[in-house]
C-alpha atoms as an extended CHARMM CRD file, in Angstrom:
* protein
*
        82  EXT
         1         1  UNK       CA             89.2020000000      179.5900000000       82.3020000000  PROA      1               0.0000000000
         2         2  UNK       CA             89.9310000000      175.8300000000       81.1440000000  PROA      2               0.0000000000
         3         3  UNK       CA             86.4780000000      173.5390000000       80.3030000000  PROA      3               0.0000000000
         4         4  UNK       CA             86.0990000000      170.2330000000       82.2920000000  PROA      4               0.0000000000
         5         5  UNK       CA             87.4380000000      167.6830000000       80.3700000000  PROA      5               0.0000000000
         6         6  UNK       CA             84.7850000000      164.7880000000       79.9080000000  PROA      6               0.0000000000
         7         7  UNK       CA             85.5770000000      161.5150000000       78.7700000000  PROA      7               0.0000000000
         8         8  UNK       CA             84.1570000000      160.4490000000       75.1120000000  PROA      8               0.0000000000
         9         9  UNK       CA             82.1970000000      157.8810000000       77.1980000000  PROA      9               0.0000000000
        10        10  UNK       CA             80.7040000000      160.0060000000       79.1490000000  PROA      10              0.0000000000
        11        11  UNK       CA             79.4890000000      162.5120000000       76.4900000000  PROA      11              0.0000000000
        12        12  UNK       CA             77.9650000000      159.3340000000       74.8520000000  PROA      12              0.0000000000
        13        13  UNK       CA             76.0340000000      158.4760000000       77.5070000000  PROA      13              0.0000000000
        14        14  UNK       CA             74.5690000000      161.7690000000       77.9650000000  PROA      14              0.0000000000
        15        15  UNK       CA             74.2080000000      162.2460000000       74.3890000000  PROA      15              0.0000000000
        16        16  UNK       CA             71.8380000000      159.7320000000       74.3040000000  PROA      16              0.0000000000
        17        17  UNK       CA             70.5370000000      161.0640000000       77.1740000000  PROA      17              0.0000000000
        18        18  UNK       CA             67.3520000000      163.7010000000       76.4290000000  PROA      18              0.0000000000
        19        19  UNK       CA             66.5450000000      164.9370000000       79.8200000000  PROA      19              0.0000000000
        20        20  UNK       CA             69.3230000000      166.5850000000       81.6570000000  PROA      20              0.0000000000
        21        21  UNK       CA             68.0170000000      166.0020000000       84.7000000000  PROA      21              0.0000000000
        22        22  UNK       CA             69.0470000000      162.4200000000       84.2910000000  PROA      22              0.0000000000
        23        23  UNK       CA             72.7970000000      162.7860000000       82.8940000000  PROA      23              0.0000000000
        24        24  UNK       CA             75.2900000000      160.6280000000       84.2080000000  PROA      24              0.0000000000
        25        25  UNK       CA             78.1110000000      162.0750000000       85.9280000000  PROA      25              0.0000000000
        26        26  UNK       CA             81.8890000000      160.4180000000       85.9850000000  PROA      26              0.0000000000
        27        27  UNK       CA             80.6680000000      159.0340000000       89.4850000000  PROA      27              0.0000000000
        28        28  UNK       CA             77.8120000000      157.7250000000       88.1910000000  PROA      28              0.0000000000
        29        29  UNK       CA             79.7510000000      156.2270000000       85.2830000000  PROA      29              0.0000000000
        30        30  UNK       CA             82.2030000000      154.3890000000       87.3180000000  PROA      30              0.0000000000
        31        31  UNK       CA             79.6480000000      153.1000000000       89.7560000000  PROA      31              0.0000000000
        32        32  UNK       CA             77.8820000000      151.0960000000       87.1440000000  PROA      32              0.0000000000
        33        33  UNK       CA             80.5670000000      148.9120000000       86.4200000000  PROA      33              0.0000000000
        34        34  UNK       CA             80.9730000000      148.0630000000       90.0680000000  PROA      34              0.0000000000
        35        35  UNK       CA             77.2210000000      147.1470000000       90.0380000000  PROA      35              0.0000000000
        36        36  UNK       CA             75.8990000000      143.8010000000       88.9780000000  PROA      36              0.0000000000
        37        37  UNK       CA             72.2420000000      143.8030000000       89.7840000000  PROA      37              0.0000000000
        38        38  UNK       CA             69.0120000000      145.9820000000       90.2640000000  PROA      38              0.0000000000
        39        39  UNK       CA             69.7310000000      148.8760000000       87.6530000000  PROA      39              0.0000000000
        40        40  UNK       CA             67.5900000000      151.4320000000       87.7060000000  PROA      40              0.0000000000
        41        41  UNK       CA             65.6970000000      152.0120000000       84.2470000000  PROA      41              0.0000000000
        42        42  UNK       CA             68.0740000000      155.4210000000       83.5540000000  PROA      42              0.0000000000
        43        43  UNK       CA             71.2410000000      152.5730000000       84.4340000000  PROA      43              0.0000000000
        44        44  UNK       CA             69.6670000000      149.8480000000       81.9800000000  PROA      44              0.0000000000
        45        45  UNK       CA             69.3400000000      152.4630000000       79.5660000000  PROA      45              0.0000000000
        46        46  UNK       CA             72.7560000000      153.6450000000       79.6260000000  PROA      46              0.0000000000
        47        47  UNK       CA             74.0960000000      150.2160000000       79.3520000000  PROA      47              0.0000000000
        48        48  UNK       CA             72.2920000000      149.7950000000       76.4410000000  PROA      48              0.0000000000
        49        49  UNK       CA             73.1950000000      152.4520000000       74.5780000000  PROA      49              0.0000000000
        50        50  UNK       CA             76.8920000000      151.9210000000       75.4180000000  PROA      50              0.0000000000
        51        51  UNK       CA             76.4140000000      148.4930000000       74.0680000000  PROA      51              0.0000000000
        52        52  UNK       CA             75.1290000000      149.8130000000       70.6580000000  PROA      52              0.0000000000
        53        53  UNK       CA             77.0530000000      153.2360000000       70.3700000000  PROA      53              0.0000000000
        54        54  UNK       CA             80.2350000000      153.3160000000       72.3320000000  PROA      54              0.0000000000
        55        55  UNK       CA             83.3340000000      152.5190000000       70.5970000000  PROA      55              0.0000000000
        56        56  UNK       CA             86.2430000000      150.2200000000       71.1630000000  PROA      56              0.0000000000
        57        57  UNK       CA             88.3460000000      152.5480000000       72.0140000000  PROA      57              0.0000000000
        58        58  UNK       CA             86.0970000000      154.8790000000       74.6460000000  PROA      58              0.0000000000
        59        59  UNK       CA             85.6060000000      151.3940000000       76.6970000000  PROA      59              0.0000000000
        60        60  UNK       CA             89.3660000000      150.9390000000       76.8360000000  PROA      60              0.0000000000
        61        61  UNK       CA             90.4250000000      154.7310000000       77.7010000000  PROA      61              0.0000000000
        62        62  UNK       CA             87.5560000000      154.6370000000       80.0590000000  PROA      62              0.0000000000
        63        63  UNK       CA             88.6100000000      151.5300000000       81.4890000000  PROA      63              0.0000000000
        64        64  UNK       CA             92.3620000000      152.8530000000       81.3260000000  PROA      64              0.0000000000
        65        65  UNK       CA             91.3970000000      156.0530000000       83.3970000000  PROA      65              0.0000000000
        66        66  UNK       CA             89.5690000000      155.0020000000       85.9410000000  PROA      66              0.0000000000
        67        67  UNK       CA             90.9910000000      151.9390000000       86.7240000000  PROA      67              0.0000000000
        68        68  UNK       CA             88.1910000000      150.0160000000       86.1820000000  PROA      68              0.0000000000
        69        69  UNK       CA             89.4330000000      146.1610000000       84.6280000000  PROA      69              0.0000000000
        70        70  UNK       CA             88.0860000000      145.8200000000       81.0070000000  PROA      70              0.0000000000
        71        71  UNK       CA             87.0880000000      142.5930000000       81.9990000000  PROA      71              0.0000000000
        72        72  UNK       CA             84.3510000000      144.1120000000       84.6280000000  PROA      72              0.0000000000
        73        73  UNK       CA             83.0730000000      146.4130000000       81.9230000000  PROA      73              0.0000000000
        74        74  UNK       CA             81.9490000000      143.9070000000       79.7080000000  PROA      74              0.0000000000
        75        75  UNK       CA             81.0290000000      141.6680000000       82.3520000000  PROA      75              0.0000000000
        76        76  UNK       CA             78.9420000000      143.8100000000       82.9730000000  PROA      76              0.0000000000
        77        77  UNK       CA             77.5900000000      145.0720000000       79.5190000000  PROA      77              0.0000000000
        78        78  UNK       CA             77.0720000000      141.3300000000       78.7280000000  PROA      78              0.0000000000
        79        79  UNK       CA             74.5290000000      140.4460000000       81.3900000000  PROA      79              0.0000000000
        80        80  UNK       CA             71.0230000000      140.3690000000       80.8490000000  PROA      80              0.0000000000
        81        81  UNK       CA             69.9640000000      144.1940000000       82.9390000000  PROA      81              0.0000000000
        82        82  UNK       CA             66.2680000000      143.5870000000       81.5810000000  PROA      82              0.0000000000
């Protein structure tokens, strides 16, 4: 039986992540960068910590994969979710 494959952004996120309950999913992922406003705390907290721990290079395969524009990523991670 083959694993899932999860992408390095993901497992960041939910690295970061203590409660399972509250791991992000590649839905859940991809949603956030299609939302501007009203984050929920668990969304603000992701965004943060892919701010301060997510590398170059997950952003862009991430951004790659999924077809989401770079440019909307870190449109995103730039505003001000607090």
């Amino acid at each position: 039986m083959q694993a899932e494959f999860h992408p390095m952004l993901l497992l960041t996120v939910n690295n970061s992540i203590g409660n399972r309950k509250n791991h992000f999913t590649i839905d859940n992922l991809c949603q956030l960068f299609t939302k501007e406003q009203n984050f929920t705390n668990v969304e603000k907290y992701v965004l943060d910590t892919i701010k301060t721990e997510a590398s170059t290079e997950e952003l862009s395969w991430f951004s790659k994969h999924y077809h989401i524009p770079l440019s909307k990523i870190k449109h995103v991670l730039s505003s001000n979710f607090y």
